[in-house]
N, C-alpha and C positions, 0 to 999 in steps of 0.2 A: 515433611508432610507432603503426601502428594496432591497435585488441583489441574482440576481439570482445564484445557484449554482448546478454544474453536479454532480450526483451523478448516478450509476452504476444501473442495473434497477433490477439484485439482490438485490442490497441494497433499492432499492426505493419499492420494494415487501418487505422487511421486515419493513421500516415502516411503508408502508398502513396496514398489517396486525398487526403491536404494537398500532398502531392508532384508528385503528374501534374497537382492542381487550380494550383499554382502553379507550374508547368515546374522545379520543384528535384529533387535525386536523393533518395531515402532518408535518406544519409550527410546532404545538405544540410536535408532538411526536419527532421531530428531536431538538427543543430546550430543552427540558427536557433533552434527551442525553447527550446533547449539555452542561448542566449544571451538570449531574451525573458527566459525563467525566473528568472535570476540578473540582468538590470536591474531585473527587478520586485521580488524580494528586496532587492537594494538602492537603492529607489528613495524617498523620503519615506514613502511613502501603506504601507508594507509592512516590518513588520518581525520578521526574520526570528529573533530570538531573544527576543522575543514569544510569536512560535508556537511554537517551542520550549520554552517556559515552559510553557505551556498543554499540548504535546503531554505535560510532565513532572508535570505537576500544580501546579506552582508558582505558576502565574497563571489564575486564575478565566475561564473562555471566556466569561463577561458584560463582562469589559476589554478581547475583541478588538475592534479596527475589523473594517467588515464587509469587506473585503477578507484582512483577516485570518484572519476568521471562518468564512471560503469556503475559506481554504488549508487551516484548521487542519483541517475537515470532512472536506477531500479526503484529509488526512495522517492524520489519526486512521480513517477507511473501510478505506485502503489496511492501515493496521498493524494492524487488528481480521481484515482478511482471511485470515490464515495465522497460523496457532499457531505461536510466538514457539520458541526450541530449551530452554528450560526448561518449557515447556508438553509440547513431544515427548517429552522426557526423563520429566516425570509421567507422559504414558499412555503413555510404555513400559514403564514402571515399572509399574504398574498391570495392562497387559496381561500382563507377567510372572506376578503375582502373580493374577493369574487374578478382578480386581478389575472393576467395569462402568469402562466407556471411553468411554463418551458414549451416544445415544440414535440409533435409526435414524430413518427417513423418517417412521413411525407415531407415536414419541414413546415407544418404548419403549427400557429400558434396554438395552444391549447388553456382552456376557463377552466376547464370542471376536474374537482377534484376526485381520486380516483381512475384517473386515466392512465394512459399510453404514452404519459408525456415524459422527455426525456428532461430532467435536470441538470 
């Protein structure tokens, strides 16, 4: 059954352009990926609750191999990128209480919600 799924529209420009560059459709160039991904995960040279360790803290990111070391970077960028739902939950809380919420583009603290402020 097929379902749908959001994907960023940077990301969605990099597969049309992997997709037309190798005559696959969309659906084909994301499951190709989609199949690289997971041989490489289980593949000797990569190991996939390794990086998991490391993304948990449990293993020191000087013990990754560097293909490991590549993945863990991409996985830890990505998860750093959006504030977690116990982060949200904080500066809602916060904005509630009429508390500063982060800092705008200047570097100054910011109250009110609905701003410019950066989380």
């Amino acid at each position: 059954m097929a379902q749908s799924v959001k994907l960023s529209d940077d990301v969605m420009a990099t597969v049309r352009r992997e997709a037309d560059l190798h005559s696959r459709s969309v659906a084909g160039q994301i499951t190709h990926w989609l199949r690289l991904g997971r041989a490489i995960e289980q593949s000797g040279a990569y190991d996939h609750k390794r990086l998991t360790d490391a993304l948990e803290g449990r293993l020191d990111t000087v013990e990754l191999r560097e293909e490991e070391a590549i993945a863990w970077l991409d996985a830890f960028t990505e998860k750093m990128s959006a504030p977690s739902a116990t982060e949200k939950t904080f500066f809602a809380k916060r904005r509630k209480l009429g508390l500063g919420v982060g800092l705008d583009k200047a570097g100054n603290l910011v109250h009110a919600a609905g701003s410019d402020a950066v989380e």
